[in-house]
TORKOL-4160 file (C-alpha; in steps of 0.2 Angstrom, whole numbers, padded with zeros to 4 digits, m for minus):
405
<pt num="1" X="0524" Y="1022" Z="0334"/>
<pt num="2" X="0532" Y="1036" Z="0343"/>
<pt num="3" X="0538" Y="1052" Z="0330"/>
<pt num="4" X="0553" Y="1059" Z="0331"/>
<pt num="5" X="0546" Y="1072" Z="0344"/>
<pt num="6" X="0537" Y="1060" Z="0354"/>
<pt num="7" X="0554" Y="1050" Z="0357"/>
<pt num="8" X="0562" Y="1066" Z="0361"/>
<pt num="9" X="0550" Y="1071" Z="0374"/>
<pt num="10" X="0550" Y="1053" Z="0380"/>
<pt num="11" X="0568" Y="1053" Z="0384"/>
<pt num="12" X="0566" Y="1071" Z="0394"/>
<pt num="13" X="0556" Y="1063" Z="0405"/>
<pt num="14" X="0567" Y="1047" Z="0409"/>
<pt num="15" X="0581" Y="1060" Z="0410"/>
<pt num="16" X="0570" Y="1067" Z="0425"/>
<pt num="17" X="0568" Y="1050" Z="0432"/>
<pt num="18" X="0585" Y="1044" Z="0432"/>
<pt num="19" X="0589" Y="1060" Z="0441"/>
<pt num="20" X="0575" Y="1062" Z="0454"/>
<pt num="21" X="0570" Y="1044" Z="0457"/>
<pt num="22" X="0581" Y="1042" Z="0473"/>
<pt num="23" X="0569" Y="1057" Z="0480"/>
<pt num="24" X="0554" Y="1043" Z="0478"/>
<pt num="25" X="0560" Y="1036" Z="0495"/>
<pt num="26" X="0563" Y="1051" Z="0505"/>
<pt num="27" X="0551" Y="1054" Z="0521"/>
<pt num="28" X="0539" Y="1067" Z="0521"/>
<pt num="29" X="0551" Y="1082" Z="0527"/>
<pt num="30" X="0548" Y="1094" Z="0542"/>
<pt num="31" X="0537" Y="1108" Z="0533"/>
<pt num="32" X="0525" Y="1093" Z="0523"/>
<pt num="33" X="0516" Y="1092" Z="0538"/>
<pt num="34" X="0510" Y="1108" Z="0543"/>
<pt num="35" X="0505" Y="1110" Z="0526"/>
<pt num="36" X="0495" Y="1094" Z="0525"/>
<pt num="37" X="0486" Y="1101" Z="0540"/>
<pt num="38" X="0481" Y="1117" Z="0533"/>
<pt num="39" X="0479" Y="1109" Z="0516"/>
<pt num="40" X="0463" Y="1096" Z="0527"/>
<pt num="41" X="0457" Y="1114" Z="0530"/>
<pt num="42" X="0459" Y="1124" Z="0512"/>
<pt num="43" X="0461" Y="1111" Z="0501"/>
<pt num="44" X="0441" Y="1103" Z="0499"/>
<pt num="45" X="0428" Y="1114" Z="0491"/>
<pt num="46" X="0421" Y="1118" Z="0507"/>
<pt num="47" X="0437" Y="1127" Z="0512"/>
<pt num="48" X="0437" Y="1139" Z="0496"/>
<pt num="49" X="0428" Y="1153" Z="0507"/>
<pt num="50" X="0441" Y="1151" Z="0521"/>
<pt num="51" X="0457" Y="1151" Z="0510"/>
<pt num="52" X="0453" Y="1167" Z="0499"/>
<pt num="53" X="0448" Y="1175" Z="0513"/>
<pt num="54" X="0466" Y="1171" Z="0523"/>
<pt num="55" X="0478" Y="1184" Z="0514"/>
<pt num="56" X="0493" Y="1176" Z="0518"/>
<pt num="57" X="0488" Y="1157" Z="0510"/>
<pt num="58" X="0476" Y="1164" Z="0495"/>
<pt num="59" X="0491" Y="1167" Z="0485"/>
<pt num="60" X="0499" Y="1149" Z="0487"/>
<pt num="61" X="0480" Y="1142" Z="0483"/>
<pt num="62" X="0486" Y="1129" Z="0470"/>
<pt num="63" X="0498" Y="1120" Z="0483"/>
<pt num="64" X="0487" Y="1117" Z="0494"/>
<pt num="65" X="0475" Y="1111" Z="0481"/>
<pt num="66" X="0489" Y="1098" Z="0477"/>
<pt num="67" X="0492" Y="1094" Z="0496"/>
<pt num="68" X="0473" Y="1090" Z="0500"/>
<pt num="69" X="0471" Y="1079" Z="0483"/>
<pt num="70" X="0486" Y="1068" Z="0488"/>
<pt num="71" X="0483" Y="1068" Z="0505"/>
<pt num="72" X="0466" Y="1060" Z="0500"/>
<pt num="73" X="0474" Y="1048" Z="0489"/>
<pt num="74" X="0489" Y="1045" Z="0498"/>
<pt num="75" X="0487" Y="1049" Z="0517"/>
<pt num="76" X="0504" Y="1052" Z="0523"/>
<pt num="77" X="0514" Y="1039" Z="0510"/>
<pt num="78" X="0531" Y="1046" Z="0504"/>
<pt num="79" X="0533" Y="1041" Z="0488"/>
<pt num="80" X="0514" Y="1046" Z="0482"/>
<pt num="81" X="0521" Y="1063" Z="0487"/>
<pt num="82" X="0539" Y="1062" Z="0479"/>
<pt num="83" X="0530" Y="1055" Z="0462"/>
<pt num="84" X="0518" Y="1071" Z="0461"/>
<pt num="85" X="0532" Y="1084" Z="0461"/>
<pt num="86" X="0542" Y="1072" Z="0448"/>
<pt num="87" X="0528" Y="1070" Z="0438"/>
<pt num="88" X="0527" Y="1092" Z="0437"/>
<pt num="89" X="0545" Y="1092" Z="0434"/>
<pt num="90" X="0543" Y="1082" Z="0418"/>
<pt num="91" X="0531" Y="1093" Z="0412"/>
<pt num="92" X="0538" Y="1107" Z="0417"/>
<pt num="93" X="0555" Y="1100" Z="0407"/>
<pt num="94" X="0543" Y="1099" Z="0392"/>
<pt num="95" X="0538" Y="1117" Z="0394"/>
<pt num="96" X="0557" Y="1123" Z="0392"/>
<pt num="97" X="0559" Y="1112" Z="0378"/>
<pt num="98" X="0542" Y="1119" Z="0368"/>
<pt num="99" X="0547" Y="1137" Z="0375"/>
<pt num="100" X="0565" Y="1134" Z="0367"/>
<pt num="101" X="0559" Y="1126" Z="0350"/>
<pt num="102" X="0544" Y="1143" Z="0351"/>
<pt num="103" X="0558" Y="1156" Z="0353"/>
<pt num="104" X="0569" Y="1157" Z="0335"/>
<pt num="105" X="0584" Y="1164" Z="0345"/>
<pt num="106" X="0585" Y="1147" Z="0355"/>
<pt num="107" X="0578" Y="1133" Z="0346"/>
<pt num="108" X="0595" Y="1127" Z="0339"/>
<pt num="109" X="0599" Y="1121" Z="0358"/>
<pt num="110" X="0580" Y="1117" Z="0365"/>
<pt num="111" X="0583" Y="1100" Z="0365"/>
<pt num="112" X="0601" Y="1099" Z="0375"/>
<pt num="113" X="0592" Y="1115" Z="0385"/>
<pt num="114" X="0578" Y="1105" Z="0392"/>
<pt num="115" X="0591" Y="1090" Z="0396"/>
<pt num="116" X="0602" Y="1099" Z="0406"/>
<pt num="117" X="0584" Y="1106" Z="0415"/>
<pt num="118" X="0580" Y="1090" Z="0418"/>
<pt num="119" X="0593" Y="1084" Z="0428"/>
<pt num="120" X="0601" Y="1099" Z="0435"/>
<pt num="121" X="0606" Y="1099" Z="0453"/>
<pt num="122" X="0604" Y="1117" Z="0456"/>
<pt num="123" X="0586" Y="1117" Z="0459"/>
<pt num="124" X="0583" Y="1100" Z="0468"/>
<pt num="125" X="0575" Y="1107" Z="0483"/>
<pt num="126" X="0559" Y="1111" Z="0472"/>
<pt num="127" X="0559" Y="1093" Z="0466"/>
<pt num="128" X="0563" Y="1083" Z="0482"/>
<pt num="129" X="0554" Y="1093" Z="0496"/>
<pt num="130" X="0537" Y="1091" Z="0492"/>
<pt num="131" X="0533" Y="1110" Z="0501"/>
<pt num="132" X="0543" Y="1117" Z="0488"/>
<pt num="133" X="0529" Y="1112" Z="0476"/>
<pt num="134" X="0523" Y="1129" Z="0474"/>
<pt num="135" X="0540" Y="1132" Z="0463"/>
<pt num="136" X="0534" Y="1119" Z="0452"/>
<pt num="137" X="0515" Y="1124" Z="0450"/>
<pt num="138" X="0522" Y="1143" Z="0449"/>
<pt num="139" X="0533" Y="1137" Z="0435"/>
<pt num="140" X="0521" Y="1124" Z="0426"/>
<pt num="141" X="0507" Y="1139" Z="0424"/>
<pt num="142" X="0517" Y="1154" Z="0423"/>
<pt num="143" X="0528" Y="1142" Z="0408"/>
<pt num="144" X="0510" Y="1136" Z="0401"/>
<pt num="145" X="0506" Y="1156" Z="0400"/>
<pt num="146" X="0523" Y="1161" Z="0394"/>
<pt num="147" X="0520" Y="1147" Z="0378"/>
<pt num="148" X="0503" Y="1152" Z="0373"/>
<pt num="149" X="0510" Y="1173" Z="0374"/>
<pt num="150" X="0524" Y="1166" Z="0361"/>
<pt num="151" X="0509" Y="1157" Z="0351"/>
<pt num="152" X="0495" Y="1173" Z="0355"/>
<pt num="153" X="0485" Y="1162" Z="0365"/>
<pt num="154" X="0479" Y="1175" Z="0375"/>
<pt num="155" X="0463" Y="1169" Z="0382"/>
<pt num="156" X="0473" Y="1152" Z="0388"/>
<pt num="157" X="0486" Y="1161" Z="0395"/>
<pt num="158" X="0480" Y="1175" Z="0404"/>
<pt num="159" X="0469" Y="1162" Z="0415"/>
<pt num="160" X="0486" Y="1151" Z="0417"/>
<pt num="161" X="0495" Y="1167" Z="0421"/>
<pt num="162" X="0482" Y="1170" Z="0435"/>
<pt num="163" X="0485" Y="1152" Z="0441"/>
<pt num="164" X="0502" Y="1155" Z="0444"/>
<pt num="165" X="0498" Y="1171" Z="0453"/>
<pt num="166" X="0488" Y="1159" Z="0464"/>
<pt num="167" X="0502" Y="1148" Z="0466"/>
<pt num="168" X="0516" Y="1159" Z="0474"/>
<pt num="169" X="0519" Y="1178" Z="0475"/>
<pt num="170" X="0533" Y="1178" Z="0464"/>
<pt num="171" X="0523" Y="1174" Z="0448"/>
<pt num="172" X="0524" Y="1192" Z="0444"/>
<pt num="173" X="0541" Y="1189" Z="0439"/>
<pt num="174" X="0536" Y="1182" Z="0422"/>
<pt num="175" X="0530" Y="1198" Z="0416"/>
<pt num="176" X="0546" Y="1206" Z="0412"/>
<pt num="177" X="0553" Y="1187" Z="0405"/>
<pt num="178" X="0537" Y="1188" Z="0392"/>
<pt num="179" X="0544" Y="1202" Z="0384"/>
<pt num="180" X="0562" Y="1196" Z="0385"/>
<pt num="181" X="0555" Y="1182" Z="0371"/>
<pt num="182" X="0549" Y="1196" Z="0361"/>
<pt num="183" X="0560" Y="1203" Z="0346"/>
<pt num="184" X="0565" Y="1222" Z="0355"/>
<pt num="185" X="0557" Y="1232" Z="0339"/>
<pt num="186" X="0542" Y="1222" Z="0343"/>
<pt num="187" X="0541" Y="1228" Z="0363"/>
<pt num="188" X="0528" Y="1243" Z="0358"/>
<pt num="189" X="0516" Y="1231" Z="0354"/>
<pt num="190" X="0519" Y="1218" Z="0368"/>
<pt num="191" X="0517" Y="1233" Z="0380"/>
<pt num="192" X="0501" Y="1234" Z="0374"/>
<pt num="193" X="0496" Y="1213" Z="0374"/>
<pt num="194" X="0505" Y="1213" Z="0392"/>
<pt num="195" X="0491" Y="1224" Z="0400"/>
<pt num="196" X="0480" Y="1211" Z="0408"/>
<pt num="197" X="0493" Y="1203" Z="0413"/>
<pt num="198" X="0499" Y="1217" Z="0422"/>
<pt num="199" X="0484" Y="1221" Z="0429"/>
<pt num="200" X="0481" Y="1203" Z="0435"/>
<pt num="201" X="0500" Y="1203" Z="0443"/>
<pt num="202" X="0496" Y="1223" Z="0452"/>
<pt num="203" X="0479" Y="1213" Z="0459"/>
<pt num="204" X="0490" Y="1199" Z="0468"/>
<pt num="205" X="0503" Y="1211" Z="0472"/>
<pt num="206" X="0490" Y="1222" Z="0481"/>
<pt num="207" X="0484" Y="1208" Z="0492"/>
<pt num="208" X="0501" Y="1203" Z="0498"/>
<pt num="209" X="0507" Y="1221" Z="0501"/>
<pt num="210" X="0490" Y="1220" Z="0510"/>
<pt num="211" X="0498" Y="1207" Z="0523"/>
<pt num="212" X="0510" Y="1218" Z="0529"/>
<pt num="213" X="0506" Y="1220" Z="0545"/>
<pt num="214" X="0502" Y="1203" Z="0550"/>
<pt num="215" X="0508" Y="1190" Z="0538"/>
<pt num="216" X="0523" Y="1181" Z="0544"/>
<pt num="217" X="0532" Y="1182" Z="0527"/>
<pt num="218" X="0537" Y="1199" Z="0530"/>
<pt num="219" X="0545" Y="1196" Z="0549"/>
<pt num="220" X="0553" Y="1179" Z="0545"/>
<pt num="221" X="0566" Y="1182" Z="0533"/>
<pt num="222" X="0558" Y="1181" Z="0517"/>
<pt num="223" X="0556" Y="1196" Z="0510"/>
<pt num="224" X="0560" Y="1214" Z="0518"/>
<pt num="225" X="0565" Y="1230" Z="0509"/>
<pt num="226" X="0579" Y="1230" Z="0521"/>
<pt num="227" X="0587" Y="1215" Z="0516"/>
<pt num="228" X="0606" Y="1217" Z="0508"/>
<pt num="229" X="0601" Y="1211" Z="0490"/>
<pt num="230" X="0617" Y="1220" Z="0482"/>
<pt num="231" X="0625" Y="1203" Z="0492"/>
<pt num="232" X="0612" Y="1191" Z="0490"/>
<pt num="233" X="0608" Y="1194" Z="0472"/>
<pt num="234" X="0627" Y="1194" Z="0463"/>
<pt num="235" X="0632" Y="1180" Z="0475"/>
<pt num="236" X="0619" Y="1170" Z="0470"/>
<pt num="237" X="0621" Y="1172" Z="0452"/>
<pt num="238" X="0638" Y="1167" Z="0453"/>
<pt num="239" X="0634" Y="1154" Z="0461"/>
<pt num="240" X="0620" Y="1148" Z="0450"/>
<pt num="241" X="0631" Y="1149" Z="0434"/>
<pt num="242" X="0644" Y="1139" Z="0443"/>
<pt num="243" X="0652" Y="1126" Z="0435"/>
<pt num="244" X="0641" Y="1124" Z="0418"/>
<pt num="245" X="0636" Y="1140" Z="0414"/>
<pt num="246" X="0652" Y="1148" Z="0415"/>
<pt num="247" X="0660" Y="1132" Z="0401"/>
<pt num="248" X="0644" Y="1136" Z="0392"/>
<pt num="249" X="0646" Y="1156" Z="0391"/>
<pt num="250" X="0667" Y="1154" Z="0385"/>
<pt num="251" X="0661" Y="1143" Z="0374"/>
<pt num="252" X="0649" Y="1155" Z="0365"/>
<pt num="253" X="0661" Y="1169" Z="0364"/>
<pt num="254" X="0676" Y="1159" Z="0357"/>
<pt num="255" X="0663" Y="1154" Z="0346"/>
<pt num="256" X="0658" Y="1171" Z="0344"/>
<pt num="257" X="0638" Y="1171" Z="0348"/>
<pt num="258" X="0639" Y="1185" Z="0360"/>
<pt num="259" X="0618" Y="1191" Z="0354"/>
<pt num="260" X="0612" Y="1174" Z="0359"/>
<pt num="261" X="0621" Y="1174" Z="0377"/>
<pt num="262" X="0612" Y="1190" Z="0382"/>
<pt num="263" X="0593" Y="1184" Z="0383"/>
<pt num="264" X="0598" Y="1170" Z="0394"/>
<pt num="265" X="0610" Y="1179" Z="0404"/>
<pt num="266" X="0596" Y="1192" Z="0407"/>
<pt num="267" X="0581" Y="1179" Z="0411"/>
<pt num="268" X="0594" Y="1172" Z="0425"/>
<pt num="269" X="0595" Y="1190" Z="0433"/>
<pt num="270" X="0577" Y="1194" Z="0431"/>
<pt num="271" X="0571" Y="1177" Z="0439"/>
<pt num="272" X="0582" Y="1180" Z="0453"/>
<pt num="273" X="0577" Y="1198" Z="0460"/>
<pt num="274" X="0560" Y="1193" Z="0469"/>
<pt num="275" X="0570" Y="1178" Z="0478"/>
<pt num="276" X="0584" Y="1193" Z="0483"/>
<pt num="277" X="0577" Y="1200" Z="0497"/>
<pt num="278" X="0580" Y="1187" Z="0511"/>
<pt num="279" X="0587" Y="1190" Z="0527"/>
<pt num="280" X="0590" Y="1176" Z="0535"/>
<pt num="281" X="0603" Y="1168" Z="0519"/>
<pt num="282" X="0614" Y="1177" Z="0505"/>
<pt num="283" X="0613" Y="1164" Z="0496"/>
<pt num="284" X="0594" Y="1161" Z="0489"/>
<pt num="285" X="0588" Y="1144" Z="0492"/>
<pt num="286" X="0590" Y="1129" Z="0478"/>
<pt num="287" X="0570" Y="1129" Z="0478"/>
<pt num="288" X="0570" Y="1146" Z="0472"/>
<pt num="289" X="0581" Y="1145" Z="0459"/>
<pt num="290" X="0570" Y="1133" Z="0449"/>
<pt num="291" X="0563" Y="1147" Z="0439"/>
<pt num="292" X="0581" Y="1158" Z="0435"/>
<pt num="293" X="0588" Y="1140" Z="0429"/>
<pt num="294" X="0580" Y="1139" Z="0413"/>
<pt num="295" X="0592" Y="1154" Z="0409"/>
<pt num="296" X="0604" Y="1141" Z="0412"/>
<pt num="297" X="0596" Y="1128" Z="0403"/>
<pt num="298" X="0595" Y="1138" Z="0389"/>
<pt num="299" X="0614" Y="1146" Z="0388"/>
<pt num="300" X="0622" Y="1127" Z="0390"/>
<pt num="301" X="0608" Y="1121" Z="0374"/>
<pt num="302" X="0615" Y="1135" Z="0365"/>
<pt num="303" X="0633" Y="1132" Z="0369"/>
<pt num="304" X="0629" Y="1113" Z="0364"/>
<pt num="305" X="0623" Y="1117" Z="0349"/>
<pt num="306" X="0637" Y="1128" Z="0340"/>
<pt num="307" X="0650" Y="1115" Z="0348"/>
<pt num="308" X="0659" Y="1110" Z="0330"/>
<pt num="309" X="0662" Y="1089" Z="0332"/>
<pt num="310" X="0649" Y="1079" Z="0338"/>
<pt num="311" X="0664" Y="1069" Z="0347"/>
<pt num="312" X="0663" Y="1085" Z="0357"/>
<pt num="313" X="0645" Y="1086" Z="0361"/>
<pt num="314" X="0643" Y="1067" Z="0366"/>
<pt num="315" X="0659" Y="1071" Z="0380"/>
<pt num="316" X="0651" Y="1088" Z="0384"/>
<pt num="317" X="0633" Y="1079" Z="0385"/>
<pt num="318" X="0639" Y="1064" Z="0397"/>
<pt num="319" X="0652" Y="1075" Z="0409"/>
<pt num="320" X="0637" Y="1085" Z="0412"/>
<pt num="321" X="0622" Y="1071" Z="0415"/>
<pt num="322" X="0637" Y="1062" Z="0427"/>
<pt num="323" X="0641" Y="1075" Z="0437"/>
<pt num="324" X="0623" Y="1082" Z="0441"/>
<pt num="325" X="0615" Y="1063" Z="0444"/>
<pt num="326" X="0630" Y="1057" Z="0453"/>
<pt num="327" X="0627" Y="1072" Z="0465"/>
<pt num="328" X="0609" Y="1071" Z="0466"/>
<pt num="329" X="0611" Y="1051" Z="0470"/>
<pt num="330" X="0622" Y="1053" Z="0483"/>
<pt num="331" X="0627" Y="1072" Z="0492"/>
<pt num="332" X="0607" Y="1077" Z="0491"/>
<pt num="333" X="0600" Y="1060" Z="0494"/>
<pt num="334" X="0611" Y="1060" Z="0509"/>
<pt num="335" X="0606" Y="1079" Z="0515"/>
<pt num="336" X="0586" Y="1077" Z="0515"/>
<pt num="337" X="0588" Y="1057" Z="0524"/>
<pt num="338" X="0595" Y="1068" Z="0539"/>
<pt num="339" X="0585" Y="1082" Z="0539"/>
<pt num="340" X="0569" Y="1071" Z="0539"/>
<pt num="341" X="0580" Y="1060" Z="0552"/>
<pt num="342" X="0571" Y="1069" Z="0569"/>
<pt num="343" X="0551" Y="1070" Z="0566"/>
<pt num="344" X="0555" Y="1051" Z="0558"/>
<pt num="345" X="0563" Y="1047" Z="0577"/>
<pt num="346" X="0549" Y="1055" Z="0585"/>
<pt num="347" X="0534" Y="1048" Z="0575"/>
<pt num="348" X="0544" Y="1031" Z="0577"/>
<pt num="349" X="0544" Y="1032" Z="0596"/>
<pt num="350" X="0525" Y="1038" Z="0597"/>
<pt num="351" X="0522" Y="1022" Z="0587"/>
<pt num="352" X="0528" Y="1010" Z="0600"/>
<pt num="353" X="0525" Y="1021" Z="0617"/>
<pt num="354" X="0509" Y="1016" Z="0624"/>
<pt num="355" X="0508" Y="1033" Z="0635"/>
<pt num="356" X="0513" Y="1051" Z="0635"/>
<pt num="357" X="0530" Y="1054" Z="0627"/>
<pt num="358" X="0538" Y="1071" Z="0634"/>
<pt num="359" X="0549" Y="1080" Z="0621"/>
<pt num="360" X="0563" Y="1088" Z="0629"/>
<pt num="361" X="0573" Y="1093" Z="0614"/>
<pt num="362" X="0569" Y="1095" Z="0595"/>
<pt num="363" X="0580" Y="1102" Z="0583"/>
<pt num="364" X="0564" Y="1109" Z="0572"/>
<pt num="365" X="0548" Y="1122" Z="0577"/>
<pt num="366" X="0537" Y="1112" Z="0590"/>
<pt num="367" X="0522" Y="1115" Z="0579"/>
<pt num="368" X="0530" Y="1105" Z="0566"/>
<pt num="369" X="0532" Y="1091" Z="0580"/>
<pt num="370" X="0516" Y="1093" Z="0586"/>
<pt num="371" X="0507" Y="1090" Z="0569"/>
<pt num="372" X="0518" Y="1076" Z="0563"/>
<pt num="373" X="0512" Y="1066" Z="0577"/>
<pt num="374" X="0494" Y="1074" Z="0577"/>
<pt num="375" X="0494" Y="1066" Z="0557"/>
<pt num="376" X="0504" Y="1049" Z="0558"/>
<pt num="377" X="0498" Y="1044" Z="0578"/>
<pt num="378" X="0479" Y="1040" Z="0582"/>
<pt num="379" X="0475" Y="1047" Z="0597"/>
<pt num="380" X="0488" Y="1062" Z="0597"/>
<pt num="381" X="0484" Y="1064" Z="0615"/>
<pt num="382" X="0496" Y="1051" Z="0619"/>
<pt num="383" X="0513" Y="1066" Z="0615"/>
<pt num="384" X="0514" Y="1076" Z="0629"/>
<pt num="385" X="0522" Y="1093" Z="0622"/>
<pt num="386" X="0527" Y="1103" Z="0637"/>
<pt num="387" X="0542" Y="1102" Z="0648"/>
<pt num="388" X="0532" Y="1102" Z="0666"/>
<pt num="389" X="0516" Y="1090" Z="0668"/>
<pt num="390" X="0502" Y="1085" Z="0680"/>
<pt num="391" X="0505" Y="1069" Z="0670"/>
<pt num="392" X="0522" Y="1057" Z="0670"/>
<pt num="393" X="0528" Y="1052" Z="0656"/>
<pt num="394" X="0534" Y="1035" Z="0649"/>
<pt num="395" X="0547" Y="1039" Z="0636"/>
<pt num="396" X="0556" Y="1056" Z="0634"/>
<pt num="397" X="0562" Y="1063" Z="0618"/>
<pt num="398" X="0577" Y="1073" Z="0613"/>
<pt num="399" X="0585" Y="1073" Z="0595"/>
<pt num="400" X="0606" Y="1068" Z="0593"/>
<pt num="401" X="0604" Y="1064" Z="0614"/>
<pt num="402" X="0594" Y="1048" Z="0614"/>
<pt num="403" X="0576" Y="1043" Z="0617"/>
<pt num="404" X="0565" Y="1030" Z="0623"/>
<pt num="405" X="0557" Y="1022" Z="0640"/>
């Protein structure tokens, strides 16, 4: 028999199901393959040398860790890949929830908190793109590290805290939202519990800064000192608060809880700076938000939880879980169908073309192409990749123009 916590964290994890499972039958998305190939690479043990001895990809170890082990499973099947990053959603739910039941100031609203987590459309690129998996191994080690800091497990969490230094760059974040759990008279003694996590995070940030001069995170957009963050970072709050955490912080102050909206108000701002220096968007991409929206998580659990009638709570409860599964079943299901929609049309007509296939025009990077085939078409040789040919094809391909012999 289930206790009453086990039916509680049983009934997170259906809430991530009922809002993720249409990602189940998504097609492997533009970026999935690249990553697989370099996964085949990085991913054995035999590759360990030649990962942390590539700058750029040593700091996103864990992802393709993940990649190799469900490629070996899995080989290019969809839904295998879909039901990983699920799977580390629900734990990572569970994390918010024991985060939220170990910090005093939130516990009153940790289970509606991890609810609204769980299904919150916000951050669905992280769950249904299975690239974005380094947002959720980021999240499951730096939240694992975060919990035992709240418990003084230091041992177990400095090593997670390392794991999610090898899982994205932006781990270091977590630093400042550790002492943000802290009570503020208690900060001169976290400062000193916080060292070796801080000279874990001045390590990893060494070896990116490291990179500069050739890694392509630095001259694609992602992250430049240049970038307008007084835009990108304000808008993007905004817009992350919008609609919920707006209802949910009035709520508080008509209810007058003015010292509980600050902490999560804060880990939303924090968890947004290292994802505010893009120059390619002013708005920072649903993926990366995953992190900044258990602030949100946690300022609607609170709001729940001083609401007076439970008439009200049940109302609040079933608005909220309509509108963010609704959307996630139909606009976003709809959104990642037609961005896989090209390399599915391409790897379909390599299927059926017995010859060289000459693409014309393709709406993604050509390596992407290129290594979608390579992966789902035995011999690749048969995809002719340039425009001009000693050889003539027998079907050409060109995306939103039509294809075939």
């Amino acid at each position: 028999m289930l206790n009453r916590r086990g039916i509680q964290l049983l009934c997170l994890g259906l809430l991530c199901v009922v809002a993720y499972a249409p990602a189940l039958n998504i097609p492997l998305l533009e970026d999935d393959y690249p990553n697989i190939s370099l996964a085949r690479v990085y991913g054995p043990p035999s590759g360990l040398s030649s990962l942390f001895h590539d700058g750029v990809s040593r700091s996103r170890a864990t992802s393709y860790w993940v990649f190799f082990a469900v490629w070996r499973v899995a080989n290019l099947n969809p839904v295998v890949y879909h039901a990983v990053s699920l799977l580390l959603h629900i734990v990572n739910t569970w994390l918010v929830f024991w985060i939220a039941m170990a910090w005093p100031l939130m516990r009153p609203g940790a289970l509606w908190a991890a609810a609204f987590f769980a299904v919150h459309e916000g951050h669905q690129e992280a769950v249904m793109w299975f690239s974005a998996i380094n947002e959720l191994l980021m999240f499951a080690f730096g939240a694992a590290a975060l919990l035992c800091w709240m418990h003084k497990w230091r041992l177990a969490g400095i090593m997670l805290f390392a794991l999610a230094l090898l899982s994205k760059e932006s781990a270091v974040i977590f630093l400042p939202l550790f002492l943000l759990t802290e009570p503020v008279n208690e900060w001169r003694r976290a400062m000193v519990r916080l060292i070796p996590y801080a000279v874990l995070a001045a390590i990893a940030v060494a070896s990116v800064v490291s990179t500069r001069a050739y890694s392509f995170r630095f001259s694609d957009g992602s992250f430049s000192a240049h970038a307008p963050f007084w835009i990108t970072w304000p808008r993007s709050y905004f817009r992350l608060l919008w609609i919920w955490g707006f209802i949910a912080g009035a709520l508080l102050l008509w209810r007058k809880h003015r010292v509980s909206l600050l902490p999560s108000l804060v880990w939303i701002g924090v968890s947004l700076v290292p994802y505010s220096f893009l120059t390619y968007s002013t708005e920072i991409p649903s993926r990366q938000v995953y992190l900044a929206s258990v602030g949100l998580a946690l300022l609607f659990g609170l709001a729940i939880a001083q609401m007076p009638r439970r008439s009200w709570i049940a109302a609040v409860i079933a608005l909220m879980l309509i509108h963010n599964v609704a959307y996630l079943w139909t606009k976003k299901r709809g959104q990642f169908l037609e961005r896989a929609a090209p390399t599915e049309q391409l790897i379909e007509l390599a299927r059926r073309t017995d010859g060289l296939i000459r693409v014309r025009c393709f709406p993604r990077s050509m390596s992407i192409a290129e290594e979608a085939v390579r992966l789902a078409i035995a011999p690749p040789e048969k995809v002719l990749w340039s425009e001009t040919s000693e050889h003539p094809p027998v079907a050409e391909f060109c995306y939103g123009v039509g294809s075939g012999f």
